[in-house]
matplotlib code that plots the C-alpha trace (Angstrom):
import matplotlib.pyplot as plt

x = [31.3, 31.8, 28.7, 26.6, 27.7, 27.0, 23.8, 22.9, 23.9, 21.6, 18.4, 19.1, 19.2, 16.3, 14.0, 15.3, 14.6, 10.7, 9.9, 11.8, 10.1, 6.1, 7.6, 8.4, 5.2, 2.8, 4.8, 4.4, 0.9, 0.2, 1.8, -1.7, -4.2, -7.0, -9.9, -11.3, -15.0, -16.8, -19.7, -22.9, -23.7, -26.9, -27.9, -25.6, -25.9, -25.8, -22.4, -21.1, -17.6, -15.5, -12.6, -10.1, -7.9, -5.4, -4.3, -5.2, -7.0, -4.3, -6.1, -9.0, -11.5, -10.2, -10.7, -13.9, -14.7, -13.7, -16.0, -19.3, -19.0, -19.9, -22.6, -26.1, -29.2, -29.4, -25.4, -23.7, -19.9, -18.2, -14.5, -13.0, -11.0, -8.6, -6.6, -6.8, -4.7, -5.4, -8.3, -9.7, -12.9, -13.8, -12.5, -14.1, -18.0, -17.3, -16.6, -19.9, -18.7, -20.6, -17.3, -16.8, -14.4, -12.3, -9.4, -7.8, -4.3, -3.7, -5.3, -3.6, -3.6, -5.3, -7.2, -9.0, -10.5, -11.7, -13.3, -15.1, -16.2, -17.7, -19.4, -20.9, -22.9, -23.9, -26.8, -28.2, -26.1, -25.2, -24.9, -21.1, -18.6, -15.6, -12.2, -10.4, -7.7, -7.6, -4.9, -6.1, -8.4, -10.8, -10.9, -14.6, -16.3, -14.5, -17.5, -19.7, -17.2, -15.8, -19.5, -21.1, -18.0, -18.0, -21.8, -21.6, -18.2, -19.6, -15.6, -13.6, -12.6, -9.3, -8.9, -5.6, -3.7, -0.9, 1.2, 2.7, 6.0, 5.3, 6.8, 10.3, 10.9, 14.9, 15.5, 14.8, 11.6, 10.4, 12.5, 10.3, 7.3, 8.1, 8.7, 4.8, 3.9, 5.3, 4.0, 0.7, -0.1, 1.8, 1.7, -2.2, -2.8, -0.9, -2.4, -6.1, -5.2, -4.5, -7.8, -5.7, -6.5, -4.6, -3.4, -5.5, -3.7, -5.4, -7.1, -9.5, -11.3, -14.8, -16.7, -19.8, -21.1, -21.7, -17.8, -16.8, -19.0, -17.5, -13.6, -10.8, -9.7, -8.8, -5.5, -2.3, -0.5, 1.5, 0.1, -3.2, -4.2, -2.3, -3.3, -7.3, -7.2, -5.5, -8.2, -10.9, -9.3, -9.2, -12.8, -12.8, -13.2, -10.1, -9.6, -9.9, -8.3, -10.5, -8.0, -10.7, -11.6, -8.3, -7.1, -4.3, -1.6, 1.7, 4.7, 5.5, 8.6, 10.3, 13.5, 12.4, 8.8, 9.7, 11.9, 9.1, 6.6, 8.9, 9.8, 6.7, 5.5, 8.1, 8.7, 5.3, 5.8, 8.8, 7.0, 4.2, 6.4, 8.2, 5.1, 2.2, 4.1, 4.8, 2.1, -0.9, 1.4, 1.3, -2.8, -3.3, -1.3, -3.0, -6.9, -5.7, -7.3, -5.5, -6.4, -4.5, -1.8, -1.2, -1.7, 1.1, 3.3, 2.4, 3.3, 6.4, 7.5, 9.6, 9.7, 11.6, 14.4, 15.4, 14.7, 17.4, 19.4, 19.6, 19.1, 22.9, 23.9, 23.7, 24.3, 27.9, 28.1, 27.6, 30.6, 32.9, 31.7, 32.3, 36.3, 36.9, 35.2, 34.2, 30.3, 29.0, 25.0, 24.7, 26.1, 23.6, 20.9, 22.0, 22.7, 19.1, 17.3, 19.4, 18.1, 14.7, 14.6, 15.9, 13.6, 10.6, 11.9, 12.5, 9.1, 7.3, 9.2, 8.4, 4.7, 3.7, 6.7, 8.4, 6.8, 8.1, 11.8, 13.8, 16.1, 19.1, 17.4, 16.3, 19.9, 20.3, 18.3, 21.5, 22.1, 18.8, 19.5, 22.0, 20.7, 17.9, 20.3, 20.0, 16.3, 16.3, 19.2, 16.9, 14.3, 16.9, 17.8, 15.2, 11.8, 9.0, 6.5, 3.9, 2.3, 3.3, 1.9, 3.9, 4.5, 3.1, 5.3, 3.0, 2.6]
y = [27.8, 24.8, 25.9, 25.8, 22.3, 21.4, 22.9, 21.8, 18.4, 18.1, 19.4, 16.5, 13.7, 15.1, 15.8, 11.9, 10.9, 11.7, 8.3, 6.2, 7.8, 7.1, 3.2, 2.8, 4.1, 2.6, -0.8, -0.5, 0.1, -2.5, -4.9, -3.5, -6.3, -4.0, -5.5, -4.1, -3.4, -5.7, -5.0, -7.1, -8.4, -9.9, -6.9, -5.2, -2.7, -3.5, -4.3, -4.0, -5.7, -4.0, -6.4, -4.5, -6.8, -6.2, -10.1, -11.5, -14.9, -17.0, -16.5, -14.4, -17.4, -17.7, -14.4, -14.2, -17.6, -15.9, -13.0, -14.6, -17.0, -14.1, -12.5, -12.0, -11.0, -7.5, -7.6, -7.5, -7.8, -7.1, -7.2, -4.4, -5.4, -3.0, -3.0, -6.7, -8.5, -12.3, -14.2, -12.3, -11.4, -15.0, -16.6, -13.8, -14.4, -18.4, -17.9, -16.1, -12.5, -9.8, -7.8, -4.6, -4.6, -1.0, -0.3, 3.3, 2.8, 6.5, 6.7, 3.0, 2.2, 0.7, 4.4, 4.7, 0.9, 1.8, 5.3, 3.2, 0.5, 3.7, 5.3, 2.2, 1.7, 5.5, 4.4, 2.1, 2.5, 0.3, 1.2, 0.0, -0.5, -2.8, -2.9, -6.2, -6.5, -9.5, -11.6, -11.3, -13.9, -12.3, -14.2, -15.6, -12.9, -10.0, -8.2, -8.5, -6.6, -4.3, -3.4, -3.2, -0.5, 1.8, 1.8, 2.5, 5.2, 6.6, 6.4, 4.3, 0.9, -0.6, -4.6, -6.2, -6.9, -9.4, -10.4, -14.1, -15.8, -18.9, -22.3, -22.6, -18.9, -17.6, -15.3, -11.8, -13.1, -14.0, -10.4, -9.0, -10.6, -9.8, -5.8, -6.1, -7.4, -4.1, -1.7, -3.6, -4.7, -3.9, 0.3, 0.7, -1.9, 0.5, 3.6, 1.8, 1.5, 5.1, 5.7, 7.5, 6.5, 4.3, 4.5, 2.8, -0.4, -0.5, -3.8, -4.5, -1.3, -0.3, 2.7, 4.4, 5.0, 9.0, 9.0, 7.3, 8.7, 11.6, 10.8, 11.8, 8.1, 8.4, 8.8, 7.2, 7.6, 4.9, 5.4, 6.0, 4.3, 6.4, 9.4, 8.4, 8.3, 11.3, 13.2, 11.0, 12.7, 15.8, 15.7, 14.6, 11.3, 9.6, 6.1, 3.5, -0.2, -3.3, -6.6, -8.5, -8.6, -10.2, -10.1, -12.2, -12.6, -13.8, -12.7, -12.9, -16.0, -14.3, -11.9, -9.7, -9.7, -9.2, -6.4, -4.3, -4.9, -3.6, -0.7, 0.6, 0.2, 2.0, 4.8, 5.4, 5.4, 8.1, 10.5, 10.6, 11.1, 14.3, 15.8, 15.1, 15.0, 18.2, 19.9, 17.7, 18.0, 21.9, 21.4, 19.1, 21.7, 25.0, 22.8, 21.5, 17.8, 14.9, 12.4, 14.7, 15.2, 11.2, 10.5, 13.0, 11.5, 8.1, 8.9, 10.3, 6.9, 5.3, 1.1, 0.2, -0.9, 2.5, 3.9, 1.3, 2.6, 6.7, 5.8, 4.4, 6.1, 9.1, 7.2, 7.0, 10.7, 11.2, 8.4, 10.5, 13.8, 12.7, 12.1, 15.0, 17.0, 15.8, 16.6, 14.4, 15.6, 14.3, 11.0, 10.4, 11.5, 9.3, 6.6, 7.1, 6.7, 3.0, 1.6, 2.8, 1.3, -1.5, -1.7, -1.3, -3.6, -6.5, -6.3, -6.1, -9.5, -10.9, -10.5, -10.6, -12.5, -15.2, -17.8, -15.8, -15.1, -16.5, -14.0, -15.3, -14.3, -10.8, -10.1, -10.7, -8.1, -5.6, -7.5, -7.1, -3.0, -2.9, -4.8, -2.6, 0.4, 0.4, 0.4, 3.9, 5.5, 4.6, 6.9, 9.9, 9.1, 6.8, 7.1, 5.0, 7.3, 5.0, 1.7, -1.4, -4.7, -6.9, -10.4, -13.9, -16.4, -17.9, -15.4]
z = [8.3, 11.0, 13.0, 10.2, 8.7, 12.2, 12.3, 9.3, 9.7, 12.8, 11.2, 8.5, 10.7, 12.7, 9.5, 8.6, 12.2, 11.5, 9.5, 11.6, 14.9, 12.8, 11.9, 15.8, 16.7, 14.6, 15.5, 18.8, 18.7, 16.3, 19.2, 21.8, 22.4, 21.8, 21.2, 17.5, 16.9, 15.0, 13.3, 12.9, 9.0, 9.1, 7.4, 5.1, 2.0, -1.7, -3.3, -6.5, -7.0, -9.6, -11.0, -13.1, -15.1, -18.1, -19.7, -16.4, -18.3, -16.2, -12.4, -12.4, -12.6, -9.5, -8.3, -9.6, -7.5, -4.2, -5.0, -6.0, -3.2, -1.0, -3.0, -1.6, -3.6, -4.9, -5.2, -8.8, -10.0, -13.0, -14.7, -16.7, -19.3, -19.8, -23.3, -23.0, -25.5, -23.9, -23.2, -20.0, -20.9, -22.2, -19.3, -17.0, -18.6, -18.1, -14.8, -14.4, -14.3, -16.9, -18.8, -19.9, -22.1, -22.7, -25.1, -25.0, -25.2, -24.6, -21.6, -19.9, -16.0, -13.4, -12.5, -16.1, -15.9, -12.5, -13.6, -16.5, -13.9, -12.1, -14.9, -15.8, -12.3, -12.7, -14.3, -11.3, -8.5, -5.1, -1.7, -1.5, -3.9, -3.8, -6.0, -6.1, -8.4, -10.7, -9.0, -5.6, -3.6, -1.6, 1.7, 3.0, 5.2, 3.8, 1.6, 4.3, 6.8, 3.9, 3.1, 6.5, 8.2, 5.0, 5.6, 9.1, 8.9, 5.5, 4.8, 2.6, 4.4, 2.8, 3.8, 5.0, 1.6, 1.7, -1.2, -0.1, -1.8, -3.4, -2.1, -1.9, -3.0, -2.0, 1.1, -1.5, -2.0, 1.4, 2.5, 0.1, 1.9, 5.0, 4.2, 2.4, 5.9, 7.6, 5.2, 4.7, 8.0, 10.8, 10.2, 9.4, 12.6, 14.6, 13.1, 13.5, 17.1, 17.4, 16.1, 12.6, 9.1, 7.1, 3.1, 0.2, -1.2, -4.5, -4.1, -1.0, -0.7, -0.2, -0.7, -0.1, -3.5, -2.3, -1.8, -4.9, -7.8, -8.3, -7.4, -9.6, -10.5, -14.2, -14.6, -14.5, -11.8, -10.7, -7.3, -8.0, -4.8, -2.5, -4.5, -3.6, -0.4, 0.0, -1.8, 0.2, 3.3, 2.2, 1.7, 5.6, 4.7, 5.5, 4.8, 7.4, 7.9, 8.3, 9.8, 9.4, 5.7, 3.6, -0.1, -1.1, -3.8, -4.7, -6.0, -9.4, -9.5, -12.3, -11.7, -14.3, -13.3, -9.8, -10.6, -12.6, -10.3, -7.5, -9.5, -10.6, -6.6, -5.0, -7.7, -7.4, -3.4, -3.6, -5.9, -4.0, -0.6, -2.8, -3.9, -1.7, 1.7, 2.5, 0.8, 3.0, 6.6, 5.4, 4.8, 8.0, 10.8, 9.0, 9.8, 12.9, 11.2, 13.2, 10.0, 7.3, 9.6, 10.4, 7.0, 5.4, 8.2, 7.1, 3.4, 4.4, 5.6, 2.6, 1.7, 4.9, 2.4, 1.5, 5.3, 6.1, 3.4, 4.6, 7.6, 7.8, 5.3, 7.6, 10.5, 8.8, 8.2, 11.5, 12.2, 10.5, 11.6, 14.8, 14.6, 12.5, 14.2, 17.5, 17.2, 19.8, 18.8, 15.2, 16.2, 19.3, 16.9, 14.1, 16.8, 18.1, 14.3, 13.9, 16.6, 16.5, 13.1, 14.0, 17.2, 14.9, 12.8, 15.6, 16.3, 13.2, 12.7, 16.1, 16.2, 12.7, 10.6, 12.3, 10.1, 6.7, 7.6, 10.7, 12.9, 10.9, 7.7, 9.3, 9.8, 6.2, 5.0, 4.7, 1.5, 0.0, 1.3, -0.8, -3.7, -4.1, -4.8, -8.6, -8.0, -5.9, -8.2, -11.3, -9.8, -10.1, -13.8, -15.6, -13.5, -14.2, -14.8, -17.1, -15.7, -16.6, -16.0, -14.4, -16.4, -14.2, -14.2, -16.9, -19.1]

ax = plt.figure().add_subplot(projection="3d")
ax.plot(x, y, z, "-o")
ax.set_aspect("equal")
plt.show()
């Protein structure tokens, strides 16, 4: 009975050793000085810019402004109002953008506004679309590059897609912002660097219209992005990430706000890791495809918050193990995943984050662990399932 605790205690830690060896990884090679291929954009394809927005009137003049700055002839864009209740379509056609507006409030997400945006350029079609959500700012350059490398790869191209903590925000928020910087940055640059795909964000992608005409995107999953480019891959298509084309946000400033928007991200994150993980790793090995396997691996890696979580959590099991029982190979294993992750993490924050958090704040994180607990036992008895707009500051 001993041998098999033991035995089974060691094939747990190494199965939850897997996401911290990818985060180490894909850290280190985001830390190469490789130098990335750019493309040329005198000439690029057609764009069409879809903008989905539910009761986004507050910022997505804005938006809109960042966009049609970087038009060229021939291109179009055009918000979806989604079961708006607020003045977004008003403030959307002032700022110069055509609306569609869309009420179905059976069928509600961020997928179904996308899939009418789709249908609706059926009829005369681009070259390239783009998807920018409505509180993003597109930085200058980035349709040009977002256009010209889905052209060229005839694959989806997914921009770098930072969420930044307003002025004066408390350490949470700028933890929170430096954890979006590992998961949004840091892994697909090392992944690009290994010539392996990256996920889709929801906001900042392109795609050649062949790819995206007939994609499943109606439906309401809460990680519809995720779910996208895992079909995209399966189609040998797998997404691919572009550091030089940019879309930014912020954090919502209110607690409440914050907290929804965190929990509809990182339930959707978890369910996807439960159902889709396994499943494509299974797909990728049995094809012998490189891009299907990185990707499932990629998945498989949770919000660093919670890897910080089991990972000592078990590295605690193995503490205890060890002076019951004496079983010297679970603790060096669970010794080995804690400081990997807290390698990867080091250097995440040393290239990339230094301005967001200082080292004494890094080393304050294991409070913002721990007070994300209620958020990953919810997921076991109250899961977000539906999606839920998370309430601006002004709102």
């Amino acid at each position: 009975m001993v041998s098999l605790l033991h035995i089974a205690l060691i094939i747990v830690l190494a199965l939850a050793a897997i996401p911290v060896v990818v985060l180490l990884v894909q850290a280190l090679a985001a830390l190469k000085q490789t130098r990335l291929t750019s493309l040329p954009t005198e000439w690029r394809p057609s764009v069409a810019v879809i903008v989905p927005a539910h009761n986004e009137a507050q910022g997505i003049a804005a938006t809109i402004a960042s966009i049609r700055e970087q038009l060229r002839d021939g291109d179009r864009i055009f918000v979806v109002a989604d079961n708006c209740t607020d003045d977004t379509a008003a403030v959307a056609l002032a700022a110069g953008a055509p609306v569609l507006e869309r009420s179905n409030l059976e069928q509600r997400g961020k997928g179904y506004a996308l899939d009418y945006g789709v249908q609706h350029l059926a009829h005369s079609p681009p070259e390239v679309v783009l998807m920018v959500d409505a509180d993003c700012r597109l930085l200058p350059g980035s349709i040009d590059r977002l256009a010209c490398l889905a052209m060229t790869t005839q694959r989806p191209v997914q921009a770098l897609d930072l969420m930044r903590a307003p002025n004066n925000a408390g350490l949470k928020m700028r933890i929170a912002e430096f954890a979006w910087i590992v998961k949004n940055h840091v892994r697909p640059l090392g992944f690009l660097r290994l010539g392996l795909p990256c996920q889709l964000m929801g906001t900042g992608m392109a795609f050649p219209w062949k790819l995206i005409e007939n994609a499943g995107l109606a439906n309401g999953n809460l990680a519809e992005d995720m779910q996208l480019g895992i079909e995209m891959a399966r189609k040998n298509a797998a997404p691919i990430f572009c550091p030089d084309a940019c879309v930014i946000s912020y954090f919502p400033v209110g607690e409440e706000a914050a907290r929804a928007q965190r929990t509809r991200w990182e339930h959707g994150h978890i369910s996807m890791i439960l159902h889709q993980g396994l499943p494509l790793l299974i797909q990728g090995l049995r094809r012998g495809d490189r891009m299907l396997i990185a990707m499932a691996l990629d998945i498989c890696v949770p919000p660093v918050a919670l890897l910080t979580l089991v990972t000592f959590a078990l590295f605690m099991v193995a503490v205890v193990t060890y002076f019951i029982f004496e079983w010297t190979a679970p603790l060096l294993l669970a010794a080995f995943s804690l400081l990997g992750l807290s390698l990867a993490v080091l250097l995440a924050w040393q290239r990339f984050a230094k301005h967001v958090v200082s080292l004494n704040d890094l080393f304050s994180t294991v409070t913002y662990v721990f007070w994300k607990l209620p958020l990953y036992l919810k997921f076991f008895v109250s899961r977000q399932v539906e999606w839920v707009r998370a309430k601006r500051d002004a709102d």
